[in-house]
C-alpha positions as CSV (number, residue, x, y, z in Angstrom):
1,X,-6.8,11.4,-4.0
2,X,-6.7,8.3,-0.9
3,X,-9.1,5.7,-0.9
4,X,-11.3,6.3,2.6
5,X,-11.0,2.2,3.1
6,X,-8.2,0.1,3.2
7,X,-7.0,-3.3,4.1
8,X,-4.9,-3.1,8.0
9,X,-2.0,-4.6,9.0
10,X,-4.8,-7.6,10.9
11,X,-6.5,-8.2,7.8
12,X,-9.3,-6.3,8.2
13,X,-10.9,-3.5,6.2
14,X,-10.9,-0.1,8.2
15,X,-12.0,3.6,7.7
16,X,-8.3,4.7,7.0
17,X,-8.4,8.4,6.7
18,X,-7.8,11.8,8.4
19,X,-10.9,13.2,7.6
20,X,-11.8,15.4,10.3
21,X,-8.3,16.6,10.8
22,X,-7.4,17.3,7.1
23,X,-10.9,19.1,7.1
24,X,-10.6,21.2,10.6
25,X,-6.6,21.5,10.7
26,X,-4.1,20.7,8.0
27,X,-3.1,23.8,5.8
28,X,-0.4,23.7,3.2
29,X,0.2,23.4,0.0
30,X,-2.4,20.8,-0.7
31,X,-5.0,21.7,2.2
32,X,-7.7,24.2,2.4
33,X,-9.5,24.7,5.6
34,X,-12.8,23.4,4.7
35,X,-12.0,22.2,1.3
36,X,-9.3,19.2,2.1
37,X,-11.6,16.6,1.7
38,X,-13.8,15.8,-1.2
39,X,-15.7,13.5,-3.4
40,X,-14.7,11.8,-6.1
41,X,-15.8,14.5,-8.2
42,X,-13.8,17.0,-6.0
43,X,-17.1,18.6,-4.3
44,X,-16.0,19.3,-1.0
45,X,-17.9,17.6,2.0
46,X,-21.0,19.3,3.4
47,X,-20.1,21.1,6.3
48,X,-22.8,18.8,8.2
49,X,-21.3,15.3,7.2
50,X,-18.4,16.4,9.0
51,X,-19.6,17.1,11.8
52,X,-22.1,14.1,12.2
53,X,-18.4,12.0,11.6
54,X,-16.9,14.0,14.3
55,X,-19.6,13.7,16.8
56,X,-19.8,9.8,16.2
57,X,-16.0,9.7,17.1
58,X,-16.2,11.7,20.3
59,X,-19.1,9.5,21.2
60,X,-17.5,5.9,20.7
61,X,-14.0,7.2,21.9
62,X,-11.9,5.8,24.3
63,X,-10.2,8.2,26.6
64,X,-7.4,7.3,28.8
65,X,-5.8,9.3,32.0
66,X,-2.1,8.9,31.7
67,X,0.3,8.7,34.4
68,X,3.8,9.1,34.6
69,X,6.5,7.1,33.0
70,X,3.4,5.5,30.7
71,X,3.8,5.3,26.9
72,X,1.9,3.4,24.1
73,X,2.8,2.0,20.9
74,X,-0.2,2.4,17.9
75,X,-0.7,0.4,14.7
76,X,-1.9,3.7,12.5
77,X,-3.4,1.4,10.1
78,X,-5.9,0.1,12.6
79,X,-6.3,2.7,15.7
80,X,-7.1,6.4,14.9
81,X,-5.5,8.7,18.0
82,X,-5.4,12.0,19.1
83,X,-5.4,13.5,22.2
84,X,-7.4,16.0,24.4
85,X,-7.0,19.5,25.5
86,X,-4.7,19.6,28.7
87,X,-2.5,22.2,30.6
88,X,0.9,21.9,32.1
89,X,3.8,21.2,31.0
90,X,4.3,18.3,28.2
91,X,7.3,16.8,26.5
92,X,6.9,15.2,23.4
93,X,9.5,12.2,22.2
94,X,8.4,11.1,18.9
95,X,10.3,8.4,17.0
96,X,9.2,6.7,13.4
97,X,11.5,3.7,12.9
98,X,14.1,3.2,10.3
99,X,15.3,-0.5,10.6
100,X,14.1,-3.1,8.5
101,X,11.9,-6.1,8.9
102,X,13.7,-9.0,8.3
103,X,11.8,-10.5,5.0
104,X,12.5,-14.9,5.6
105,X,11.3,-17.4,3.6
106,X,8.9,-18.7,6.3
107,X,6.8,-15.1,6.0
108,X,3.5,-14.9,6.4
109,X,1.0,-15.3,3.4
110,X,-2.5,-14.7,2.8
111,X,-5.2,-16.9,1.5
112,X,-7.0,-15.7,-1.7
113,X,-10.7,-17.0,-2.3
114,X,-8.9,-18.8,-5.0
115,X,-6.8,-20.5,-2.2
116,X,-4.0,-19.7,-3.6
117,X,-1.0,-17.8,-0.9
118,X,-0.1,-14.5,-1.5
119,X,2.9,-13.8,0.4
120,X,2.0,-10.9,3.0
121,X,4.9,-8.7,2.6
122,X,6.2,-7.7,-1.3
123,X,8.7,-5.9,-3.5
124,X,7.2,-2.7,-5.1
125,X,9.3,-2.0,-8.2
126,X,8.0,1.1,-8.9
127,X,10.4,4.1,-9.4
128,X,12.9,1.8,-9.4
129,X,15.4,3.0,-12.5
130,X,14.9,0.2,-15.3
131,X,18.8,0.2,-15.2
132,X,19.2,-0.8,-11.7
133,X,16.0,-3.4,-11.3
134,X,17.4,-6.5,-12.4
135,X,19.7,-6.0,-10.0
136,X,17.8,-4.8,-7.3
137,X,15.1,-7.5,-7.7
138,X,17.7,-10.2,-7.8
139,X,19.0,-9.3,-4.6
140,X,15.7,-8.8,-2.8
141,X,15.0,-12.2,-3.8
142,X,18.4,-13.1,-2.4
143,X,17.4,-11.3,0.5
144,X,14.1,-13.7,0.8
145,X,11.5,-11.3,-0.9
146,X,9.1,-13.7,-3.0
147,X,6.0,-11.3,-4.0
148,X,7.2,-8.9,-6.8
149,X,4.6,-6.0,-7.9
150,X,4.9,-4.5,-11.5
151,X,2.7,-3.1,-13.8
152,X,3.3,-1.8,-17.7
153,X,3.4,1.7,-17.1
154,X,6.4,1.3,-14.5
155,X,9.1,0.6,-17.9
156,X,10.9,-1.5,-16.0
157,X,9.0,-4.9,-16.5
158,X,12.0,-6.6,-19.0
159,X,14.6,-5.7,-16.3
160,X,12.3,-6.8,-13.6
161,X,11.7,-10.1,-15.3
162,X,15.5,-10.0,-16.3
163,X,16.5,-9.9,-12.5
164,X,14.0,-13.0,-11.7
165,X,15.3,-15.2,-13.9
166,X,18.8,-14.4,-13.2
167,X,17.3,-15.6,-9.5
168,X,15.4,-19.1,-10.8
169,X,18.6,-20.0,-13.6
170,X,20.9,-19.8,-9.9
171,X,19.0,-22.1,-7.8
172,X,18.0,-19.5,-5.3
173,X,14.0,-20.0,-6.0
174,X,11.5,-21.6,-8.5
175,X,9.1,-20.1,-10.6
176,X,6.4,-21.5,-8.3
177,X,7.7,-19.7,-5.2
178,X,7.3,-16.6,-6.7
179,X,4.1,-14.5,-6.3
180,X,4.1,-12.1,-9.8
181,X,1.8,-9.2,-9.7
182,X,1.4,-6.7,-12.7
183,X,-1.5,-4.1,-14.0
184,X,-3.6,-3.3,-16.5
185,X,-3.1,0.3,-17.3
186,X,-5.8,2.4,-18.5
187,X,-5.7,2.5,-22.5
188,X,-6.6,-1.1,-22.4
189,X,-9.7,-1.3,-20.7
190,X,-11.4,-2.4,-23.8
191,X,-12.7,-6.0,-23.9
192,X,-10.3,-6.7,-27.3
193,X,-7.1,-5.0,-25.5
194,X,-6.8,-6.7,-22.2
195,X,-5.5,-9.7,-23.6
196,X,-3.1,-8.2,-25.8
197,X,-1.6,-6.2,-22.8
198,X,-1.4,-9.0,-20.4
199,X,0.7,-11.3,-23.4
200,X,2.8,-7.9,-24.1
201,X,3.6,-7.8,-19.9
202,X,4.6,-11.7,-20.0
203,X,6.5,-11.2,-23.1
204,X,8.5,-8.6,-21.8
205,X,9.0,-10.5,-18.2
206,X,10.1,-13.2,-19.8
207,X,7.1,-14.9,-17.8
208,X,4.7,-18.1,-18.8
209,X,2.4,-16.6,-16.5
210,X,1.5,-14.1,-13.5
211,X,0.1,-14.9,-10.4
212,X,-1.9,-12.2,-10.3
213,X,-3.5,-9.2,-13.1
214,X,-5.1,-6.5,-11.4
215,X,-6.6,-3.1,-13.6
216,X,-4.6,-0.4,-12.3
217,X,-7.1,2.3,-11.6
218,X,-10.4,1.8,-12.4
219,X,-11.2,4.9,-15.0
220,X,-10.2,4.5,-18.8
């Protein structure tokens, strides 16, 4: 299940989704014509929302007469494309990138309502093998990373904390320059728990604090 809004790469909160071709187009494994997109409850969408969504994108959408030697680059987190029925002949060159974006120390951050700066771009440690991440996370902080994501249920919090303070007893950052993220997981919704869990994730960090405690899904 995908959440229908997310955050895009300008900041902004956007209808992210492929509702109307998941429900008109995508079969496999996961996909059912007609039954690919649901409620929260998995009830499928009425036939007529979908078609009131897909009429108010034909009428706002922007279509564009190519010519030759044109192309265009699109941000899929902010511009939904397709493309209209045609004849002739077409080539297609498609390419998704593999290099990476150099992470400095001068990146980008965002500012919370707390004011606080989040660094814009992060280390995810999930699925990372617990014996490998204090390793890993020490070099992606050698490599400039500053926003590390954990959470309980990802078992590998003690090496995670174990490759930060390798990082912060060698000089190459402080505690304050780091950005800590880690979750709540779902057993511990209960008022009494929460605190319990959180001093259990900074224990096993080997943290006097996180930056940041989010719950990790919102159902119990």
């Amino acid at each position: 299940m995908l959440p229908a809004v997310r955050v895009s790469s300008n900041g902004n909160k956007t209808f992210f989704n492929q509702i109307i071709a998941a429900y008109t187009g995508w079969v496999d494994s996961r996909n059912e014509y007609g039954k690919a997109v649901s409620f929260g409850d998995n009830t499928p969408l009425p036939k007529d929302v979908i078609e009131s969504l897909a009429k108010f994108m034909d009428d706002n959408k922007c279509a564009y007469q190519w010519s030759n030697g044109q192309f265009c680059i699109v941000d899929n987190t902010v511009a939904y494309h397709s493309r209209q029925p045609f004849s002739g002949r077409r080539r297609v060159f498609a390419c998704i990138g593999l290099d990476t974006k150099p992470v400095t120390t001068t990146q980008t951050s965002l500012v919370l309502t707390s004011g606080d700066q989040m660094p814009s771009i992060g280390f995810g440690v999930y699925q990372v093998p617990p014996e490998q991440t204090a390793d890993v996370v020490y070099n992606a902080v050698k490599s400039g990373y500053r926003l590390f994501d954990e959470a309980s249920c990802y078992l590998n919090e003690v090496e995670c904390g174990q490759g930060l303070k390798k990082a912060i007893d060698e000089g190459l950052v402080t505690r304050k320059e780091l950005w800590v993220t880690s979750k709540l997981w779902n057993t511990y919704h209960r008022k009494e728990h929460v605190k319990a869990a959180c001093l259990r994730t900074l224990k096993d960090m080997g943290l006097e604090y996180l930056d940041l405690y989010l719950v990790h899904f919102p159902i119990a």
